[in-house]
N, C-alpha and C positions, 0 to 999 in steps of 0.2 A: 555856200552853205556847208557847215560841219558833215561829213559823209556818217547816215544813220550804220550802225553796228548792230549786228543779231548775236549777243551777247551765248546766248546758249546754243547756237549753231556753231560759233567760233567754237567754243570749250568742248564740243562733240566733235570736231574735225579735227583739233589739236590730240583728243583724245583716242581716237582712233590713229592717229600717226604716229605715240607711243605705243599702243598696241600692236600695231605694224613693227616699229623696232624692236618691242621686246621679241616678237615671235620672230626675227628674222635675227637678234642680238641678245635677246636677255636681258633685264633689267638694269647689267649694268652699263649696258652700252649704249642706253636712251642720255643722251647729252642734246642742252639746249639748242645748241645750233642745229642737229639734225632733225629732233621734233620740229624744230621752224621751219626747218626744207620740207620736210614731209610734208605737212600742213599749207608749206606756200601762204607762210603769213612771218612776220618779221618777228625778230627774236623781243621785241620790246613789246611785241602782241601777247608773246607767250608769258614774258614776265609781268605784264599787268594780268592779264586773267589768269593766272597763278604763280603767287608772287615765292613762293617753295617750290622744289623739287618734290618736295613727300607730296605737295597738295596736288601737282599735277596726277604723282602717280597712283594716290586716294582715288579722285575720279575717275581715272581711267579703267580701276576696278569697277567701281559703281555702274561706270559705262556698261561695262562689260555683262551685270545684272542686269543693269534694265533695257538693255539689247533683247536677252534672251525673253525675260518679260511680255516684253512688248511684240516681240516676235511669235509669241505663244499664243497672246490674247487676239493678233490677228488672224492665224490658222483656226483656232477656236469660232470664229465669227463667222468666216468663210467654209465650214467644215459642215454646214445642215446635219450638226449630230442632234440638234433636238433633246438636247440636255444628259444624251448617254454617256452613261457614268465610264463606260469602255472607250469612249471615242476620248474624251475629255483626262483622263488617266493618259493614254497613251500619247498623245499630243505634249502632254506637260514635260513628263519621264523624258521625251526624246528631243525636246527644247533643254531638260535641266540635263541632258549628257551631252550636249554640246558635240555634237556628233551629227550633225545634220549636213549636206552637200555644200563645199564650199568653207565648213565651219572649223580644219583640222590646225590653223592658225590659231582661231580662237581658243581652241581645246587646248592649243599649247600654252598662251598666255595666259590662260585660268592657272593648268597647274605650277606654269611658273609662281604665281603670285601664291598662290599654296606653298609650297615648296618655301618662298620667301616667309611666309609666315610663323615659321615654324622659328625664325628668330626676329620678328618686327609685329609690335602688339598690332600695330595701325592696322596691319592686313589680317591681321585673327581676326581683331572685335569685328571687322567688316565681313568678313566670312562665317565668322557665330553667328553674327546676326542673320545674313541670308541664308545658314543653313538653318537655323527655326525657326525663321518664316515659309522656308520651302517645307519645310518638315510640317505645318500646321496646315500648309495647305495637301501636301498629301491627305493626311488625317484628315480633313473636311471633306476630300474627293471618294476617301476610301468609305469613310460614314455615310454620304450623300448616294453613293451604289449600295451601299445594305438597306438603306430605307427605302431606295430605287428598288429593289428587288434582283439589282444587279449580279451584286457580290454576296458570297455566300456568308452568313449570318457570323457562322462560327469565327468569322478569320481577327486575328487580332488586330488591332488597329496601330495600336502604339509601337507592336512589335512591328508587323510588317510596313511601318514608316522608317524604322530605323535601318530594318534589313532595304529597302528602299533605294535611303540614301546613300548606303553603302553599294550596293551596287552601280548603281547610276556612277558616283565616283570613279567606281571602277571601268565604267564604258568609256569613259572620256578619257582617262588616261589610253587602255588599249586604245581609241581613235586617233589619239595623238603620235601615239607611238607608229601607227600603220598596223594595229596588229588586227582590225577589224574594219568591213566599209560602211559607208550610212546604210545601205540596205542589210546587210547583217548585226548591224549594232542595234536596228530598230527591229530586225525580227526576233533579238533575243529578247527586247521589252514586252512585246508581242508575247512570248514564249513564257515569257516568268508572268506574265500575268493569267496567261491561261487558265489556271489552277483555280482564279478564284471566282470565276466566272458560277452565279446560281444553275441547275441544269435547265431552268427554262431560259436564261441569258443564253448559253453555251449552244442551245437548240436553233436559238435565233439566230446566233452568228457564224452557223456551219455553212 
């Protein structure tokens, strides 16, 4: 009998094994025959389930989102925050800075492919895209704490999504770099949100 194939557990293990070389080599040193060692699956594996180089390394960004994603929406579930707009904020912030224990590979291959993008449309449009979906979902979390009573009324929304993403940007580079550790990267998110806590939020969570 034909041996059954888990089609998207392969193309998540191959894709993780470029991410592995870029963060250990760089983009340019991902060649097929080492993704196929990595992966411990044959080269003829790698080239049916992505029959490009560009397509392998398209999803292995994607990977790399819906890692963080999925990694978020689990702590979220397991967090008994009970829908508070501060637990739920802070959780998201320190999943999208990729700055979590274990995660300073990660951190690197993100901004590797940043960095690549800045001359390959493929990895902008994929990175526009996730930065305004990440951006809409701030704005949802930060509107969702003012009508919670969370967050305080005045704060702007649109601005302080943009200020947001920008910093968060800026975390994960320093983590990459070693210039910050998960526990001080997450108490600056901690830190920068402080501000906008309502004074009966702020009472609550002294």
């Amino acid at each position: 009998m034909p041996r059954h194939v888990d089609h998207d557990a392969r193309r998540r293990r191959i894709a993780d094994a470029v991410c592995d070389l870029i963060a250990d080599r760089g983009i340019e040193g991902v060649t097929l025959r080492d993704v196929a060692a990595r992966a411990e699956v044959s080269m003829g594996a790698v080239q049916r389930t992505f029959p490009t180089g560009d397509l392998m390394l398209g999803f292995a960004l994607d990977h790399i989102i819906a890692k963080t994603q999925e990694r978020g929406a689990r702590r979220i579930d397991t967090s008994g925050s009970k829908g508070s707009a501060k637990t739920l904020l802070s959780i998201t912030l320190q999943e999208m800075s990729l700055a979590g224990s274990g995660q300073r590979a990660e951190a690197t291959v993100w901004l590797t492919f940043t960095a690549a993008a800045a001359v390959r449309e493929d990895f902008r449009a994929v990175l526009r895209e996730h930065h305004e979906k990440s951006g809409k979902l701030l704005a949802w979390l930060i509107d969702y704490g003012k009508n919670a009573g969370e967050i305080r009324p005045d704060l702007n929304t649109a601005g302080e999504t943009r200020a947001l993403r920008t910093f968060v940007d800026g975390i994960t580079q320093h983590f990459a770099l070693g210039l910050v550790t998960t526990r001080s990267a997450h108490r600056l998110i901690d830190d920068h949100l402080r501000g906008w806590w309502t004074s009966r939020e702020a009472k609550t969570r002294s």
